[in-house]
N, C-alpha and C positions, 0 to 999 in steps of 0.2 A: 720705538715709541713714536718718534717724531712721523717714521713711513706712515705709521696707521693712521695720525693726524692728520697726515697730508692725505690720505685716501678718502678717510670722514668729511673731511671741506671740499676733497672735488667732487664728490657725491652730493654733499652739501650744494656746492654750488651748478651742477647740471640740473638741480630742482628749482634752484633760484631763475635761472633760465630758460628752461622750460614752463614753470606756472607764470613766470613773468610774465612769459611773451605771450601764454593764452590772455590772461586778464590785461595786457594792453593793447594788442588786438580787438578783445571784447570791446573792452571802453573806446577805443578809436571806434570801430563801428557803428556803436551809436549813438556815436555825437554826429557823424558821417551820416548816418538815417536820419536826424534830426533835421541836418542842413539839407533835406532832401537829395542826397548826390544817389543816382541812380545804383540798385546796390551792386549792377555787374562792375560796377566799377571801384565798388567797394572790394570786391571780392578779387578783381585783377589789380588791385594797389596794395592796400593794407595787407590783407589777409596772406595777400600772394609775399609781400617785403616780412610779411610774422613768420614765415616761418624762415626766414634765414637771419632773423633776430640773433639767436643764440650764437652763430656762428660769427655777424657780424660784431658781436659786442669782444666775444672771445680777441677774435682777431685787430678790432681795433686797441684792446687794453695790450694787447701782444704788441703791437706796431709800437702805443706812447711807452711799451716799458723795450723797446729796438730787438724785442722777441720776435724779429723776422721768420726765423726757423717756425715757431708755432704757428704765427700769423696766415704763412703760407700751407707748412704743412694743413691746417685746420680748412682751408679752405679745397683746396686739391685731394687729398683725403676724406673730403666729405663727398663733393661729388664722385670719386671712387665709391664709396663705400654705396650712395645714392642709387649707382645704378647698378651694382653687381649684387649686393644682401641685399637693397631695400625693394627692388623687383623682382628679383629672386626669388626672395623670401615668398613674397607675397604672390606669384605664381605659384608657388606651393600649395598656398590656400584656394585658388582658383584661376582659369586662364584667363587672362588679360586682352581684351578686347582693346585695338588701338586705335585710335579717331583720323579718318584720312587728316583733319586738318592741324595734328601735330604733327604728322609724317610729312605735311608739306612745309609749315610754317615752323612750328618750334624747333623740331629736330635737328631741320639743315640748321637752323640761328645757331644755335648750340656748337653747333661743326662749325661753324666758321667762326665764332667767340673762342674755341679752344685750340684752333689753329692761329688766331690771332696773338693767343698770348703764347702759343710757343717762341712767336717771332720777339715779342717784346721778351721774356724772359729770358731768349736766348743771346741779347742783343752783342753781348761781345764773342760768344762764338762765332754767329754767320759773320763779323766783320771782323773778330780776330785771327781767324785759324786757329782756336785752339783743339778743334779734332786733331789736327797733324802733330802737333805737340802732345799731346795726351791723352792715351788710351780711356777716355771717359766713362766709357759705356762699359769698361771691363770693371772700371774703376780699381786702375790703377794710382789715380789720383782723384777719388770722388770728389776730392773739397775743393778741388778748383771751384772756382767762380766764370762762369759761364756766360754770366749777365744780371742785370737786374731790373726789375720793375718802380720805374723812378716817379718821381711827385707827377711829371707831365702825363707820363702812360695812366696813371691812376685819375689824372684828371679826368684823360679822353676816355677810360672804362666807364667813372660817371658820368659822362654825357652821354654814351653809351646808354647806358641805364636809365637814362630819362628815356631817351630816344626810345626804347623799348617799352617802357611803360606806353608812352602816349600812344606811340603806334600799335600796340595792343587794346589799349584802352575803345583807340577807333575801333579800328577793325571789328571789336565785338560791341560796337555801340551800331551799325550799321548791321550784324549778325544777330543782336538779343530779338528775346519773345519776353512778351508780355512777366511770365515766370521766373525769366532766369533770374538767380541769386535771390529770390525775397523768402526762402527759406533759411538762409545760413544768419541772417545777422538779428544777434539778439538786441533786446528792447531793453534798455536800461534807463534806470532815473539818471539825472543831471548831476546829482551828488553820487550815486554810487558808480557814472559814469567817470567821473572826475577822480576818484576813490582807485578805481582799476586802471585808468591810465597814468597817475602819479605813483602808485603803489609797484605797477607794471615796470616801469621805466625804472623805478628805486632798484626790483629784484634782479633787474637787467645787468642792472653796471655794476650791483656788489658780485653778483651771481659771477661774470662776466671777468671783474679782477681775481676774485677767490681763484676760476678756476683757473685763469692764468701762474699766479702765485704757487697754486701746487702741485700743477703740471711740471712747473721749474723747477721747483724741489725734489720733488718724485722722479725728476730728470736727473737731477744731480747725485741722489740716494744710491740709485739704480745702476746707474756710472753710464746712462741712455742720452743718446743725444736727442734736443729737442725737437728735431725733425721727427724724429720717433715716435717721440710721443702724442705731435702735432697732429702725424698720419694717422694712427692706430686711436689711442685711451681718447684725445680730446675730440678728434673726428666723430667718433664712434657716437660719442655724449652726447654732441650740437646734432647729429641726425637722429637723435630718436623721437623726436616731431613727427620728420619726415616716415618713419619704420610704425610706428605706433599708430598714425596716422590710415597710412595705405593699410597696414595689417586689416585695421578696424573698417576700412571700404571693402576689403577681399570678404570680411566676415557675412558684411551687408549686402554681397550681390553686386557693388562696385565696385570692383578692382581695378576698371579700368581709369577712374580716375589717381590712381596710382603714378601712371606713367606720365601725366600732366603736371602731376605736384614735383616729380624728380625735377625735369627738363626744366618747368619755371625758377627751381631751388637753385638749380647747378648755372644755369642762367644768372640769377641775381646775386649767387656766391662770386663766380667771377666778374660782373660790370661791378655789383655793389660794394660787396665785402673785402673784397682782395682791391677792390679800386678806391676804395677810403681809405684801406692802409695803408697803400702805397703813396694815395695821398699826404698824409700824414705825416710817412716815412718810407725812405727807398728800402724795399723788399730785393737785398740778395739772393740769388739762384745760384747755388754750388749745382756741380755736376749731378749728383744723384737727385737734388730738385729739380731736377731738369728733366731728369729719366721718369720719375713720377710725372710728372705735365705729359709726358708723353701717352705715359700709361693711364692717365684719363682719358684724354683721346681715343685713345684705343679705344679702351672701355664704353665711349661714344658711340664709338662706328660699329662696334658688336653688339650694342642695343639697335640701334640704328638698323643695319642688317634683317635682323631677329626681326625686332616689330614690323619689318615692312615686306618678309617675306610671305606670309599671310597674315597678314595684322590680326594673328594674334601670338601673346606670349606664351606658350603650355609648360607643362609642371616638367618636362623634360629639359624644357631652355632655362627654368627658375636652375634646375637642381647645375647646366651646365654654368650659368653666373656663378652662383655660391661656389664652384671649385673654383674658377678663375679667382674669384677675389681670397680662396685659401690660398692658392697659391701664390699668389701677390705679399697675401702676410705673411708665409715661410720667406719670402725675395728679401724683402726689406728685413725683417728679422735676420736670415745670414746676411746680409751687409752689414746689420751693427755688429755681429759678431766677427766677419774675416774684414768688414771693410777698414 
């Protein structure tokens, strides 16, 4: 009785999170169009930081309750899931046209934000030796600890993340047309704008501890360690923005804005949401967190690859992501069971 409670309030709370962060978004935007702030800029701040809401709320309530295992799982886990189902998927529905100026600009960021945190995550391997001591990768010893990602690294991810906002922010303030973005941002009164962004923020943080809360139950039930359930059930939750999102551009004839929304997502997951937690709280990396950071990477460099072999994605590279990432869940699934 208590598993199915726990299952009701994480469900419960993936809606509280996701309608959240549309209506605080919403209301952020037009009190943003009120101040007159040009709306490309709305659209590469707010809109672009809404859709890693859910993830960042997950993972901060993870951090203040020392749910490092979720914290990180949730974030490393979602950019997995980001680019192997949620472009995948959505090359299924249509082939994905890629914009040379993600292949230049956002893509490599990406590659080199996710090679940056191998180093910080890994920081007591490269300066311990614990390769030589222990079979890691066979995971002989998965729970070693590897390294950690400390209040300072979390600092420097947020400044990070400023740094990329503004230097995006130019860049397309120097690139916009007269059109860009004055379609997306709705027009709202003063009170109903004030309404969705206090209302927003409320569903954010219950949304945000609930699913915390019964992710760790539902972890404990199971006899699943939280890493598990970080990568898989709560990953899966926080990206269906992202998945529902692109789905409904493929539907439209744009699915290439699919591959924009990942890169920006998995971008701000790592400077923003992993770098407040860690802020917060130093975020341990055992061994097999360690293997996953790897296997985002990866998963980087075989989007990467793909979209820039002919920029574009087709329903043959969708269907070869959606294996890789089955088989990622069979990985991690026998690990909890022989690891």
């Amino acid at each position: 009785m208590k598993t199915i409670l726990d299952i009701i309030l994480l469900l419960v709370g993936f809606v509280l999170l996701i309608k959240g962060a549309d209506y605080f978004v919403d209301g952020s935007c037009a009190v943003a169009k009120r101040l007159r702030v040009p709306s490309i800029v709305i659209g590469l701040t707010i809109v672009a930081v809404g859709t890693s809401l859910p993830e960042l709320a997950v993972s901060t309530f993870a951090a203040v309750k020392h749910s490092n295992a979720i914290a990180l799982g949730n974030v490393v886990g979602s950019n997995i899931f980001n680019l192997l189902m949620v472009i995948g998927i959505t090359a299924l529905f249509k082939d994905m046209l890629v914009k040379k100026s993600i292949l230049k600009r956002e893509m490599p960021l990406l590659l080199i934000i996710s090679v940056l945190l191998i180093f910080l995550a890994g920081d007591i391997l490269w300066f311990g030796g614990i390769i030589k001591k222990n079979n890691i990768f066979l995971f002989e010893n998965g729970s070693t600890m590897v390294g950690n990602v400390n209040r300072i690294d979390g600092i420097l991810l947020l400044v990070l993340f400023v740094g990329f906002i503004a230097w995006t922010v130019s860049y397309a303030l120097k690139e916009r047309t007269e059109e860009d973005g004055t379609d997306e941002v709705i027009m709202l009164s003063k009170r109903k704008s004030a309404i969705f962004i206090v209302g927003g923020a409320i569903a954010i943080a219950v949304g945000g501890q609930v699913v915390v809360d019964s992710a760790k139950s539902l972890a404990l039930a199971a006899g699943m360690s939280e890493t598990l359930v970080g990568l898989t059930i709560v990953a899966m939750g926080t990206s269906l923005p992202e998945l529902v999102t692109s789905a409904v551009a493929a539907s439209k004839g744009e699915a290439d804005l699919a591959i924009g929304n990942v890169v920006g997502s998995n971008i701000s997951n790592i400077l923003l949401v992993l770098g407040l937690s860690a802020a917060i709280s130093s975020v341990g990396v055992t061994a097999m967190n360690f293997v996953d950071i790897i296997v985002s990477l990866a998963a980087t460099i075989i989007v990467f690859i793909v979209a820039s072999t002919q920029r574009t994605i087709k329903k043959k590279e969708g269907i070869f992501l959606v294996i890789i990432y089955a088989f990622y869940m069979a990985y991690i699934i026998c690990r909890q069971i022989y690891g």
